[in-house]
N, CA, C and O atoms as a GROMACS GRO file, in nm:
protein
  300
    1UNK      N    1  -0.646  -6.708  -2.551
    1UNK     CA    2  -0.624  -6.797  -2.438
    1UNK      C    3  -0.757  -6.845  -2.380
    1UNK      O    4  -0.790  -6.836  -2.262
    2UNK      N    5  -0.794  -6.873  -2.435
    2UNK     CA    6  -0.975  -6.936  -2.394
    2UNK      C    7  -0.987  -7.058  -2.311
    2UNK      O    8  -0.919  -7.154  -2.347
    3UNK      N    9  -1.051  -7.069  -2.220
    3UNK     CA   10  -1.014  -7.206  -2.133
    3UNK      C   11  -0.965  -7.183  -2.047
    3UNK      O   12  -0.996  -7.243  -1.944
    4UNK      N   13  -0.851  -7.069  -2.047
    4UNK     CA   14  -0.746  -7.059  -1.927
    4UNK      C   15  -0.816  -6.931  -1.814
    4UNK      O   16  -0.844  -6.816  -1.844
    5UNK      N   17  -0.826  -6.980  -1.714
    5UNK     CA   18  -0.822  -6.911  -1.579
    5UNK      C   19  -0.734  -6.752  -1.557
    5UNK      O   20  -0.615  -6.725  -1.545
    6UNK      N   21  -0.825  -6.692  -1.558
    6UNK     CA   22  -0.742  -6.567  -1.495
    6UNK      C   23  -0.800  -6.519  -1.404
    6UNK      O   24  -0.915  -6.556  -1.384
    7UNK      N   25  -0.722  -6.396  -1.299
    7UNK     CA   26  -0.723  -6.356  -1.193
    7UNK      C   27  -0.701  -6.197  -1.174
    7UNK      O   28  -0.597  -6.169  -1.115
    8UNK      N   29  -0.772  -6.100  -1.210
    8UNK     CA   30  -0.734  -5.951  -1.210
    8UNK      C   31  -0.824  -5.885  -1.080
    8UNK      O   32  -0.932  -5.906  -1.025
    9UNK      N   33  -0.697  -5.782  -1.067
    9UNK     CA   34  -0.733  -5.677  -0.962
    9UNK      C   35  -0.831  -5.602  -1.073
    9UNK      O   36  -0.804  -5.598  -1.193
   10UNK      N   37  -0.980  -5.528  -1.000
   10UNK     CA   38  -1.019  -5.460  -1.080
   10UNK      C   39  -0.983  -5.324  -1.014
   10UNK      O   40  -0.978  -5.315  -0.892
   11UNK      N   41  -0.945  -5.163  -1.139
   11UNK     CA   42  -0.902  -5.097  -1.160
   11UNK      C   43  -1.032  -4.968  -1.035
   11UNK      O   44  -1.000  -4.877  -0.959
   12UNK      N   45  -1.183  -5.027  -1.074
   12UNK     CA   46  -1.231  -4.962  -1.009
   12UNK      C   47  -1.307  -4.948  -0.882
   12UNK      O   48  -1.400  -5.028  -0.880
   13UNK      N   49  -1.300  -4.881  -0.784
   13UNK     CA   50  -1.336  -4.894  -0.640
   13UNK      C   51  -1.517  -4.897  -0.616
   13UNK      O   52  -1.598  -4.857  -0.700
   14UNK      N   53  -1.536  -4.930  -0.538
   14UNK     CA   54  -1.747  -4.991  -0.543
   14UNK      C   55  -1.807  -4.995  -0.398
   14UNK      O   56  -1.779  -5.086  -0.319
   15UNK      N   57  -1.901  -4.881  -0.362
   15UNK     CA   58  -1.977  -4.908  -0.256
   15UNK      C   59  -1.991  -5.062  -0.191
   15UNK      O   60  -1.972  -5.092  -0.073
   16UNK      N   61  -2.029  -5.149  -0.299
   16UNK     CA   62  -2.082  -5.295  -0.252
   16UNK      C   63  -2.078  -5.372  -0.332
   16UNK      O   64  -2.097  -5.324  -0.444
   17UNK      N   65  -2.058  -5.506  -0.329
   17UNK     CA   66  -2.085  -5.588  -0.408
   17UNK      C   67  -2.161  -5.614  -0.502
   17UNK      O   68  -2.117  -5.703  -0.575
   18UNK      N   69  -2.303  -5.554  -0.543
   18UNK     CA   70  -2.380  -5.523  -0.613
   18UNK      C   71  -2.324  -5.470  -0.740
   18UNK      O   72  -2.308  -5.517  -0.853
   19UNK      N   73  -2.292  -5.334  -0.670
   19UNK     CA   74  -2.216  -5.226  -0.761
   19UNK      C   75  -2.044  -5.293  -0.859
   19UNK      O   76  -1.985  -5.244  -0.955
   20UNK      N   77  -2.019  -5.400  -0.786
   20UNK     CA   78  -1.880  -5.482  -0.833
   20UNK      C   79  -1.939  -5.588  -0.929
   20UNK      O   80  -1.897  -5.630  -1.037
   21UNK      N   81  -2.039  -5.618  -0.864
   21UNK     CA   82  -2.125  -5.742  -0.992
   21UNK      C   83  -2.162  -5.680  -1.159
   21UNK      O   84  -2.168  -5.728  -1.272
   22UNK      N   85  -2.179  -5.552  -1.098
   22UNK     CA   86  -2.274  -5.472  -1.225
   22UNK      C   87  -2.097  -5.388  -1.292
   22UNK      O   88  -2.079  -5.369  -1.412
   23UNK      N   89  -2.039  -5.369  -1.233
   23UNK     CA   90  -1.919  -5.314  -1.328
   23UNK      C   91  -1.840  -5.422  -1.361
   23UNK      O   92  -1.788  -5.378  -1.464
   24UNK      N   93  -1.782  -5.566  -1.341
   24UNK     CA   94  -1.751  -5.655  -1.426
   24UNK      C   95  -1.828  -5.712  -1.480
   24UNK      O   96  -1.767  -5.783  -1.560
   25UNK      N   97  -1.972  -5.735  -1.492
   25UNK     CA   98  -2.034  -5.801  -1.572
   25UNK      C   99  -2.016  -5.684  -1.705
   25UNK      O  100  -1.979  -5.736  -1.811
   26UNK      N  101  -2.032  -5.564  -1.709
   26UNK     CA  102  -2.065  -5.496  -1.784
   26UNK      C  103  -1.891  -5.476  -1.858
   26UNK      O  104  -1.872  -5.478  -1.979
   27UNK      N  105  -1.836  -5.467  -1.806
   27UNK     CA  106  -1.669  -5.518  -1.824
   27UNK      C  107  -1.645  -5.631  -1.920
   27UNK      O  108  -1.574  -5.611  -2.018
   28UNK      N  109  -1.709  -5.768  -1.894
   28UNK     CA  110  -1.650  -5.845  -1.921
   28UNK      C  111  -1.754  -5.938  -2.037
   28UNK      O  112  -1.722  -6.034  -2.106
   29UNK      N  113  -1.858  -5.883  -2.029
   29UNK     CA  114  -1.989  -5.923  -2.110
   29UNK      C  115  -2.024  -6.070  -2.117
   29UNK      O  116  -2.084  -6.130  -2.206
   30UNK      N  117  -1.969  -6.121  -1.994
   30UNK     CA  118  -1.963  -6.272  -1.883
   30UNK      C  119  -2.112  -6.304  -1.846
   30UNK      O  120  -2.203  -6.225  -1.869
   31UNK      N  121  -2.126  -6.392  -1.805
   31UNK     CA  122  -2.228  -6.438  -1.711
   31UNK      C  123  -2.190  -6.490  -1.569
   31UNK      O  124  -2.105  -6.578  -1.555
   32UNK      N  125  -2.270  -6.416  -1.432
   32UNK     CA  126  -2.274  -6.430  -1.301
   32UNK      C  127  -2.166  -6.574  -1.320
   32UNK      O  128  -2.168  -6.641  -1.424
   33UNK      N  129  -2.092  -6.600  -1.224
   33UNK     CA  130  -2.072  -6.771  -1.148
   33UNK      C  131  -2.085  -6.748  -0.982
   33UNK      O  132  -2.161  -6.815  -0.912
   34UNK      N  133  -2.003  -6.649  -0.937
   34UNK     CA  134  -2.065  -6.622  -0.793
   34UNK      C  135  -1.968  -6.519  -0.736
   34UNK      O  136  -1.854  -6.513  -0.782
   35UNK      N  137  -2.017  -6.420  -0.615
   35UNK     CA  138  -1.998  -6.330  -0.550
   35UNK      C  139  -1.919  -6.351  -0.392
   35UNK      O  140  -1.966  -6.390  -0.286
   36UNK      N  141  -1.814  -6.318  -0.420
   36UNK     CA  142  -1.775  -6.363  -0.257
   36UNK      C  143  -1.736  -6.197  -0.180
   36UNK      O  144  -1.647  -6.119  -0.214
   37UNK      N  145  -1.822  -6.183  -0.085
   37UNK     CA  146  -1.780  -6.042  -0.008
   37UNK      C  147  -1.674  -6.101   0.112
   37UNK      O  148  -1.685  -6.186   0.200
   38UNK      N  149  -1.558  -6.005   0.062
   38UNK     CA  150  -1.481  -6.010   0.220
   38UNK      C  151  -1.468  -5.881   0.248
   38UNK      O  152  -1.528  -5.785   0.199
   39UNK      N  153  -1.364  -5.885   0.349
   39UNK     CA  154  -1.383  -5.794   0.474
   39UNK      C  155  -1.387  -5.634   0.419
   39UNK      O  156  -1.463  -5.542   0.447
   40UNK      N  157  -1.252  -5.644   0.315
   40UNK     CA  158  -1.248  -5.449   0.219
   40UNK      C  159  -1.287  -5.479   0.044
   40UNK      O  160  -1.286  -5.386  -0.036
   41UNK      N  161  -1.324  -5.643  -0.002
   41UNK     CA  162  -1.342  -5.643  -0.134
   41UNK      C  163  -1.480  -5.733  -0.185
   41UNK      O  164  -1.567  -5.785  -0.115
   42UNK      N  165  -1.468  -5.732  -0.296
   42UNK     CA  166  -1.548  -5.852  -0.351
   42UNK      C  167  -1.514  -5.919  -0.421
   42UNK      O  168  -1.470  -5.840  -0.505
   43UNK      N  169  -1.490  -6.048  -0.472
   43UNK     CA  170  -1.439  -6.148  -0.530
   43UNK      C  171  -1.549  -6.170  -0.665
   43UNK      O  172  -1.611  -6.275  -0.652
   44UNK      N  173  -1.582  -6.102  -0.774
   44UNK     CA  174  -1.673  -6.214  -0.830
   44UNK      C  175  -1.622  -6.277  -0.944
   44UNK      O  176  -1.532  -6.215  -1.002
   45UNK      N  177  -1.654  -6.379  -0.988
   45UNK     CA  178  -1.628  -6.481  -1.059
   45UNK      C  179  -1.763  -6.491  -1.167
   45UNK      O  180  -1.883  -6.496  -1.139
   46UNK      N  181  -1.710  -6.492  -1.272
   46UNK     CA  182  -1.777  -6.470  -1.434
   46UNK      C  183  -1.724  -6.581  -1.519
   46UNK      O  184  -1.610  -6.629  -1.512
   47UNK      N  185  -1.832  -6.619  -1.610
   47UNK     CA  186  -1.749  -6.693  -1.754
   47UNK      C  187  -1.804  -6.628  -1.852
   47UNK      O  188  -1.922  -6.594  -1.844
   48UNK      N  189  -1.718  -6.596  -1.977
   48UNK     CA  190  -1.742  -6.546  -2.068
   48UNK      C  191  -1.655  -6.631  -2.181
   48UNK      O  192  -1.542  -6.676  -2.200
   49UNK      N  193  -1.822  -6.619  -2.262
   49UNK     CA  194  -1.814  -6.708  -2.370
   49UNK      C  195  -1.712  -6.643  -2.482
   49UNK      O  196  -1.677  -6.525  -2.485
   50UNK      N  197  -1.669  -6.749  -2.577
   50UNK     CA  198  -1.581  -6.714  -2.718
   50UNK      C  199  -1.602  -6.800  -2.783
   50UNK      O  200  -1.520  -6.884  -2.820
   51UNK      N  201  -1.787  -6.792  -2.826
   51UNK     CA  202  -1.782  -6.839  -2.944
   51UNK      C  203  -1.857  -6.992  -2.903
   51UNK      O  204  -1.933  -7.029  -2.813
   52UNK      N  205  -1.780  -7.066  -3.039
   52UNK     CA  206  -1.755  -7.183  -3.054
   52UNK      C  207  -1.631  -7.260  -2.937
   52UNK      O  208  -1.645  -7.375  -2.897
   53UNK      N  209  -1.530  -7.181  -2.902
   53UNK     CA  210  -1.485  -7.212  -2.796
   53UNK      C  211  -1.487  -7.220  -2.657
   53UNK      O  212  -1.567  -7.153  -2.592
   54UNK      N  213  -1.408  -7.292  -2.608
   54UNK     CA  214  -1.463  -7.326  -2.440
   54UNK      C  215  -1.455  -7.181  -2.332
   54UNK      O  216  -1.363  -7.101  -2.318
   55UNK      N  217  -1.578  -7.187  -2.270
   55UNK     CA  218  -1.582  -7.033  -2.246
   55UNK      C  219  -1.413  -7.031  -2.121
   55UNK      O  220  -1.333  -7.121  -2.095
   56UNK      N  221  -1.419  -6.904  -2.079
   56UNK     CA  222  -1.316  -6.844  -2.011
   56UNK      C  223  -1.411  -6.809  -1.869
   56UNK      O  224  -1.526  -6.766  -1.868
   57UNK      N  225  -1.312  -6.844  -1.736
   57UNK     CA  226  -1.316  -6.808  -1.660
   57UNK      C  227  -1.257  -6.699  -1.572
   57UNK      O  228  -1.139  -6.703  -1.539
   58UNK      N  229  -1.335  -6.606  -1.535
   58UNK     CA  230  -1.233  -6.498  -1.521
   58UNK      C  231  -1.310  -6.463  -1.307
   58UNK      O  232  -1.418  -6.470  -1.249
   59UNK      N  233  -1.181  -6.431  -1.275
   59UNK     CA  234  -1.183  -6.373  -1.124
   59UNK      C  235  -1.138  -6.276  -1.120
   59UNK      O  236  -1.026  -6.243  -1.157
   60UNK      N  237  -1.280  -6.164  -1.036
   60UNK     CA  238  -1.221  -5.998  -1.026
   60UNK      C  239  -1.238  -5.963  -0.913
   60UNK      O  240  -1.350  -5.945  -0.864
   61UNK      N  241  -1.073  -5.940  -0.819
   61UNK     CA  242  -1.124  -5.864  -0.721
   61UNK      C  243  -1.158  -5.701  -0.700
   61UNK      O  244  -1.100  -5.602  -0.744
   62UNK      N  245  -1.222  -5.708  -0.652
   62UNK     CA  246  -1.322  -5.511  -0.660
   62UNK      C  247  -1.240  -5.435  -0.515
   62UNK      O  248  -1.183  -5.529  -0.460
   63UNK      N  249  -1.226  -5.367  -0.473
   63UNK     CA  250  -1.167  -5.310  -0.360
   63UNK      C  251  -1.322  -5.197  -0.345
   63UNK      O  252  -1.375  -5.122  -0.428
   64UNK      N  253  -1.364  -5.239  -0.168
   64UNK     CA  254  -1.449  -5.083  -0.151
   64UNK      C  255  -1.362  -4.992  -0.176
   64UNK      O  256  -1.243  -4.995  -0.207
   65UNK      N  257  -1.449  -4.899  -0.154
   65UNK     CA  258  -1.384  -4.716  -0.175
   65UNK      C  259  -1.410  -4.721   0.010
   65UNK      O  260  -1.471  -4.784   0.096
   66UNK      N  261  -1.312  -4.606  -0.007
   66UNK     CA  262  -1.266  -4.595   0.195
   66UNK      C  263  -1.383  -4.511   0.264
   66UNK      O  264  -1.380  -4.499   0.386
   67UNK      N  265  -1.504  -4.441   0.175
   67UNK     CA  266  -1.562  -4.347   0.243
   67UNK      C  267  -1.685  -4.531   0.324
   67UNK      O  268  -1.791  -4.496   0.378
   68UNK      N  269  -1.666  -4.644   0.323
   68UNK     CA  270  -1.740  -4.710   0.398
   68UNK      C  271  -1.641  -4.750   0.491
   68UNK      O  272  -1.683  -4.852   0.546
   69UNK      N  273  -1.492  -4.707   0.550
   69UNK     CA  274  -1.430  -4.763   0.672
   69UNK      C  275  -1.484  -4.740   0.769
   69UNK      O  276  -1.522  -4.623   0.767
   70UNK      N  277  -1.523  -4.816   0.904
   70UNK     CA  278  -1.550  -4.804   0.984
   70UNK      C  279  -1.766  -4.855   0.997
   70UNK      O  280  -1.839  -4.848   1.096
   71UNK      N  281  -1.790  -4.887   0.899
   71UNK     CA  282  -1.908  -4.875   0.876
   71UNK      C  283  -1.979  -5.024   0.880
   71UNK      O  284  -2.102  -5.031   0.891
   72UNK      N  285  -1.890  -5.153   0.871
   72UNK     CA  286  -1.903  -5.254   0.876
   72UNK      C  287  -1.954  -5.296   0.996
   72UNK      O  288  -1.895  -5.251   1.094
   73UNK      N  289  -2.066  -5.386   1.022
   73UNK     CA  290  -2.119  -5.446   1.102
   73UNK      C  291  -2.160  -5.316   1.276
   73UNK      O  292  -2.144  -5.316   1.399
   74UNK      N  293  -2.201  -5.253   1.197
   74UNK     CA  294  -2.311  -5.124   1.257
   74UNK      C  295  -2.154  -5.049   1.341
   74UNK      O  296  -2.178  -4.975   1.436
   75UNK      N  297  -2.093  -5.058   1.326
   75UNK     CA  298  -1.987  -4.968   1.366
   75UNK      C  299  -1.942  -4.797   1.325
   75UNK      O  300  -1.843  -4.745   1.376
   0.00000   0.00000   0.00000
């Protein structure tokens, strides 16, 4: 299905966005497109090539792990 857009929950939980960049890149053997932090996840967005064909776009959301609740914006 190359070309086509997908959208997965990722399976594993991540201090930070950093740590979510570096486990789907390494996941998906993609290249960066961009990082969106919200309020409990991270959104990042990868394309990974196939080839001769048109690469694939893929969206992973990351969920923090709960030991950072309460920790957001010096709280």
């Amino acid at each position: 299905m190359a070309g086509q857009n997908q959208t997965a929950q990722s399976a594993y939980k991540v201090q930070d966005c950093s740590s979510a960049v570096d486990q789907v890149l390494s996941t998906t053997k993609g290249r960066l497109l961009s990082v969106k932090p919200r309020e409990n996840r991270c959104i990042v967005t990868v394309i990974v090539p196939h080839g001769e064909q048109r690469p694939e776009k893929i969206v992973v959301r990351v969920d923090y792990t709960n030991a950072d609740n309460g920790q957001e914006n010096g709280q």
